[in-house]
N, C-alpha and C positions, 0 to 999 in steps of 0.2 A: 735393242731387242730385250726382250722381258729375263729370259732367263741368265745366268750368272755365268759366264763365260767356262766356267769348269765343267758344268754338265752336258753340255754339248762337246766338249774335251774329249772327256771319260766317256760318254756312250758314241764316240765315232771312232774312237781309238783303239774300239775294241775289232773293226776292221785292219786286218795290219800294212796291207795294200796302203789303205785311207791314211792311218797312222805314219808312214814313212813317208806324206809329202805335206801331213800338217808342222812345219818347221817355224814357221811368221805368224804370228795372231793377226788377223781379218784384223783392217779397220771398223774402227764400230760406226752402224748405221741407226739413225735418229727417223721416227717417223715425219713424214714432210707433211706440210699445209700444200693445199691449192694441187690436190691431186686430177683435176682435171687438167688444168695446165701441164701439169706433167706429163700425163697422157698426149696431150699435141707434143709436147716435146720430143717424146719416143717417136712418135709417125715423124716428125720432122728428121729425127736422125736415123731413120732407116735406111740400110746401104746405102752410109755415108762413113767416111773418117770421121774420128773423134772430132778432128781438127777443122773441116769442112763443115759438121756440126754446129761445132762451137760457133763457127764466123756465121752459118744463117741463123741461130736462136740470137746470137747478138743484133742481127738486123732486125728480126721480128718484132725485140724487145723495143728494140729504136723508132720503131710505128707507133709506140704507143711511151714517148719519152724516156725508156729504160725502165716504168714502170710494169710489173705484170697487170696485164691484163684481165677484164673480168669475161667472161661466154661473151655475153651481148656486147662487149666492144670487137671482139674477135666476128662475130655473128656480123656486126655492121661493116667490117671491113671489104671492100670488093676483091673480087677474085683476083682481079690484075694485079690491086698493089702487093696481094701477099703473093704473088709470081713474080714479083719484081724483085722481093728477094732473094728469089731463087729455090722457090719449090715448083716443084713439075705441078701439072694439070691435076693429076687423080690426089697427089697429095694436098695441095689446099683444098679438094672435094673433102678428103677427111677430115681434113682439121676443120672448117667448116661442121662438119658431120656431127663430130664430138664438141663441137661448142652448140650446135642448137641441141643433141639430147641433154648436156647440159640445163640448158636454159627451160626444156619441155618437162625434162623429169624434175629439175627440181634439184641437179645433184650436188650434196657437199660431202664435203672428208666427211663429217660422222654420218652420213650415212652408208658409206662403202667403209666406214670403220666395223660398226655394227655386223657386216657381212662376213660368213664362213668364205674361205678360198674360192672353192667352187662357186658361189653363189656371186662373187665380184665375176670370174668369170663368164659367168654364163650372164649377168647384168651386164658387161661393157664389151661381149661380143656381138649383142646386138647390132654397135652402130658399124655400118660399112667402112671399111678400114681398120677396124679392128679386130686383131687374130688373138686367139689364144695365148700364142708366145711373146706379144706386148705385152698383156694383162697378166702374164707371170713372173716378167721383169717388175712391172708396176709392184706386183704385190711382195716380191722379193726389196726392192730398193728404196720403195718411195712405202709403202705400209709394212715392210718390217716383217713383213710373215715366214714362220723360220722354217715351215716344212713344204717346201716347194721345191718340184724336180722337174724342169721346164725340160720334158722327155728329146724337144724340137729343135732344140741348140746344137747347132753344128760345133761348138767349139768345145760343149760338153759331151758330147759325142764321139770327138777326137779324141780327149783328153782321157774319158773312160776306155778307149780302144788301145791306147798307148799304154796306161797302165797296168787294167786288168788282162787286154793279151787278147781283147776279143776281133771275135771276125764275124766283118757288118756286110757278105756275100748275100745274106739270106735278109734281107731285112723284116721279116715277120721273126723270125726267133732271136737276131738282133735286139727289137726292140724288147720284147720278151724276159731279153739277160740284162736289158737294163732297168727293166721295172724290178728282177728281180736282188741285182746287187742294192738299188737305190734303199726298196723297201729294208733293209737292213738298218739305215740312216734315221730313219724315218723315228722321233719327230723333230729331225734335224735337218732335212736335204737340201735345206736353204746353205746352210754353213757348210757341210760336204759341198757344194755347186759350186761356191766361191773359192773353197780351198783348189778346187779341181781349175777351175779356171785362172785363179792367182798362177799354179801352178806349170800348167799350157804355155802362158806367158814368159815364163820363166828367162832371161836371158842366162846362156851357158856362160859359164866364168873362165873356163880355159879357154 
């Protein structure tokens, strides 16, 4: 990420809640190539294990010698063989989906580099299969964007409701006290999200 690991420190420290579970420095993340790929990769791992994941991207990659793949190799594969590794029906509709807009738009890394947050979203929510809360993982993980608060994450959800004490009874002013701790973060909520999730995780020591 662009900025120097300190200032995003110092302006999220100044929450004290936030401050008492940044303990570990985030590993650092690198902008990735072949963001389309990654995008099937996300729909391939959805409500799945890490683990379950991993074994069908390794098979996918296996279709195509352990090399990645370009759209139109993915575009020419048949529906059945990519079921055969074990994606459901609607999910190779997707991955399908995002390899022919791919192929139609024309897309590369620079040009969803080029794009403000919103505008990758509202660009790769187009294709069928894709929501919102991929394309904010996307722009969190794989493009590096530091002010993202993927509002739809059940595990950032949890993990806000454990800390700050709230109660998600009423989910209209739920969401409400979450836009309005986040905005605080903000042009951070990328690193707050991950602290908060590192966090979640957390196994107890005693």
């Amino acid at each position: 990420m662009r900025q120097s690991p300190e200032v995003h420190l110092v302006h999220l420290s100044k929450d004290k809640k936030l401050a008492g579970i940044m303990t570990e420095p985030l590993p650092a993340l690198n902008v990735q190539k072949n963001i389309a790929l990654k995008l099937i990769g996300s729909i391939m791992s959805q409500q799945l294990s890490v683990k379950v994941a991993t074994v069908i991207y390794t098979r996918f990659l296996a279709l195509y010698d352990g090399k990645e793949p370009n759209a139109q190799q993915i575009l020419d594969t048949p529906p059945e063989t990519l079921r055969s590794i074990g994606l459901s029906n609607a999910k190779v509709s997707y991955v399908h989906n995002v390899a022919r807009f791919t192929v139609e738009e024309k897309l590369t890394d620079k040009k969803l580099l080029q794009m403000d947050d919103e505008e990758v979203i509202k660009y790769l929510t187009q294709i069928k299969g894709v929501g919102r809360w991929t394309v904010e993982m996307l722009l969190m993980f794989y493009l590096c964007r530091e002010d993202v608060f993927a509002i739809d994450d059940l595990g950032l959800q949890q993990a806000m409701i454990k800390l700050y004490k709230l109660d998600n009874t009423d989910k209209k002013a739920f969401r409400e006290k979450l836009l309005k701790i986040s905005k605080k973060w903000s042009p951070y909520r990328t690193y707050a999200s991950r602290y908060l999730w590192a966090w979640k995780d957390m196994k107890p020591t005693n």
